[in-house]
C-alpha positions in Angstrom: -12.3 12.8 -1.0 -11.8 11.9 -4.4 -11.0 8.7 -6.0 -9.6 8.4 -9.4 -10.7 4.9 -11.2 -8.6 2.0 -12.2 -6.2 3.0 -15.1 -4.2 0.8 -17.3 -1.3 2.2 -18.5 1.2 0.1 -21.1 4.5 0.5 -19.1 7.7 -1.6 -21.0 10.8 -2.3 -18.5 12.9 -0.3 -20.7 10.1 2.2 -21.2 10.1 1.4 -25.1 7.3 -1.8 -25.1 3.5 -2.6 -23.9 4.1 -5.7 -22.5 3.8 -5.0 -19.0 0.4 -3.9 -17.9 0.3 -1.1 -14.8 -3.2 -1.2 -12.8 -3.1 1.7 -10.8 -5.7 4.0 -8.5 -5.4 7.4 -6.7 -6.9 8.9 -3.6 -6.6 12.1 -1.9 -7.6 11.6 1.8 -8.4 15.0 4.2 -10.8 14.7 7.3 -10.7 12.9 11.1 -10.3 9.1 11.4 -13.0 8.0 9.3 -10.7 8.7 6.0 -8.9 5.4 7.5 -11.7 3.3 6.9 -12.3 5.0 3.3 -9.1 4.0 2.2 -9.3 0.5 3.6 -12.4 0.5 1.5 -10.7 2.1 -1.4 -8.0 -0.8 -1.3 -10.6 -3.5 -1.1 -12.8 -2.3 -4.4 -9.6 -1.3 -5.8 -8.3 -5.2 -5.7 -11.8 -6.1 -6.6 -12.3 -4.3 -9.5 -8.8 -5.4 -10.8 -9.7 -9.3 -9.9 -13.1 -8.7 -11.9 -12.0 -6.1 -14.2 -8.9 -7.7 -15.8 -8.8 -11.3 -14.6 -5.8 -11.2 -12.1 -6.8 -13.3 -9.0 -6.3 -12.2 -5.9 -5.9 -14.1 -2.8 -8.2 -13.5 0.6 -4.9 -13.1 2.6 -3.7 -10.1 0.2 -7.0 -8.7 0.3 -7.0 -8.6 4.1 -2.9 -7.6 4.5 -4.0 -4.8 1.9 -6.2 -3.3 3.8 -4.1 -3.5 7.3 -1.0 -2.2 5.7 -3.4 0.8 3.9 -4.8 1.3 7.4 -1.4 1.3 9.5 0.0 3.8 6.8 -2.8 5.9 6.1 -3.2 6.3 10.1 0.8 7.2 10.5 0.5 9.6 7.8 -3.3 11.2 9.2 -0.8 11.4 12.9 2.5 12.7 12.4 1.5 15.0 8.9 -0.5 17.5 8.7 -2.5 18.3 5.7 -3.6 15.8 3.2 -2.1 12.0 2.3 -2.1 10.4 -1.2 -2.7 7.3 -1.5 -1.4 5.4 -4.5 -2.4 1.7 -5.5 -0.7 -0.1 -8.1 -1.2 -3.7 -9.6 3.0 -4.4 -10.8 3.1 -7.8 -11.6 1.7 -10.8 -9.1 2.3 -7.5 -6.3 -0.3 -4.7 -5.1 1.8 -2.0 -4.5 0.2 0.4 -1.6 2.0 4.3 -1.6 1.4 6.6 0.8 2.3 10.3 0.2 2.1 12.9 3.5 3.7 16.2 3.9 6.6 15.3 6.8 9.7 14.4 5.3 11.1 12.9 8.6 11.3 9.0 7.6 9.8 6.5 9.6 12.0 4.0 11.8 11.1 1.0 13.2 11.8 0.8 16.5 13.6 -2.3 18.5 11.2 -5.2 19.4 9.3 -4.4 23.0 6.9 -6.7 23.7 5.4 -4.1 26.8 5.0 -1.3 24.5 1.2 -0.6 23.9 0.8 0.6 20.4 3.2 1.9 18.2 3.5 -1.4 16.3 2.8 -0.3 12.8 5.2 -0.2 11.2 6.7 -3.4 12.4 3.2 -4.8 11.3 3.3 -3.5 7.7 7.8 -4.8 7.0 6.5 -8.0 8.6 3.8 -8.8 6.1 5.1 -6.9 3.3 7.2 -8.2 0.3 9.0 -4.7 0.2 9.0 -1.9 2.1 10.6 1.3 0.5 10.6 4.8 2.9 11.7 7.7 0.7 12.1 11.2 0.8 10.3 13.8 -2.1 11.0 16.9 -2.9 8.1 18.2 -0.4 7.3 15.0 2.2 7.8 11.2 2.0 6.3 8.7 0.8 6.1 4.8 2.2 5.7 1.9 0.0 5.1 -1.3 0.7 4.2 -4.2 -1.7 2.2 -7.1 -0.9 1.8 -10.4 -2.9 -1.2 -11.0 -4.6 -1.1 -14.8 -4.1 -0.2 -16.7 -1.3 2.8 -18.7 -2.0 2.0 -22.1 -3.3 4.5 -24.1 -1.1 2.1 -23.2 1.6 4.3 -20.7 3.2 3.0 -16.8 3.8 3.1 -14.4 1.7 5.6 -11.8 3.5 9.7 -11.0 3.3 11.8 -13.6 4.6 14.1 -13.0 7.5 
């Protein structure tokens, strides 16, 4: 497993200015379950280093949805894939954005509400905390990305999509 450091790179809306600063980090995850807890890890000294690093502060609550939504994606991916996952981390603005790339290219779908199920909750978890949630297919695989807030919202409220 090989982690690739924080990078800025100058990235202008139109793609002509270096106004907009993109923090981003890389991972390539292969092995049993303890890879999970890796990237949890990953995402925690990846928002740390960015907080310390370059000044953007970072709330408790995004640090710990972070790491749950890194842990229920990385674990889909590590379930239904086989063969290695990517995971991208990206600083876009006031959001961490958390990528994961696996070789399936069925989509996920959340399934209906069921209080009895046991398990199979994740992704449900990740679109109820998540500012965005974005399932696409590439040209071998998928990749999920969700985006968290970096801040909790200052009208008190959480930090997650509205309904």
């Amino acid at each position: 497993m090989e982690a690739v450091g924080v990078e800025s790179v100058p990235v202008g809306k139109d793609g002509t200015t270096l106004d907009e600063r993109v923090m981003k980090a890389t991972v390539a995850l292969e092995g049993g379950g303890a890879c999970i807890a890796h990237a949890r890890h990953l995402a925690a000294d990846f928002l740390a280093r960015v907080q310390a690093e370059q000044g953007l502060p970072v709330s408790q609550r995004a640090m710990d949805l972070t790491r749950l939504v890194v842990s229920e994606l990385v674990t889909n991916a590590r379930k239904y894939a086989p063969g290695p996952v990517l995971m991208d981390l990206r600083i876009v603005g006031d959001l961490v954005e958390v990528a994961v790339w696996d070789s399936d290219p069925v989509l996920p779908v959340a399934r209906a509400a069921d209080a009895g199920r046991v398990g199979q909750h994740g992704l449900e978890i990740v679109m109820a905390v998540a500012q965005g949630f974005e399932a696409r297919r590439e040209p071998v695989g998928k990749r999920v990305t969700a985006r968290i807030a970096l801040l909790d919202d200052p009208a008190g409220g959480f930090a997650g999509r509205r309904p």
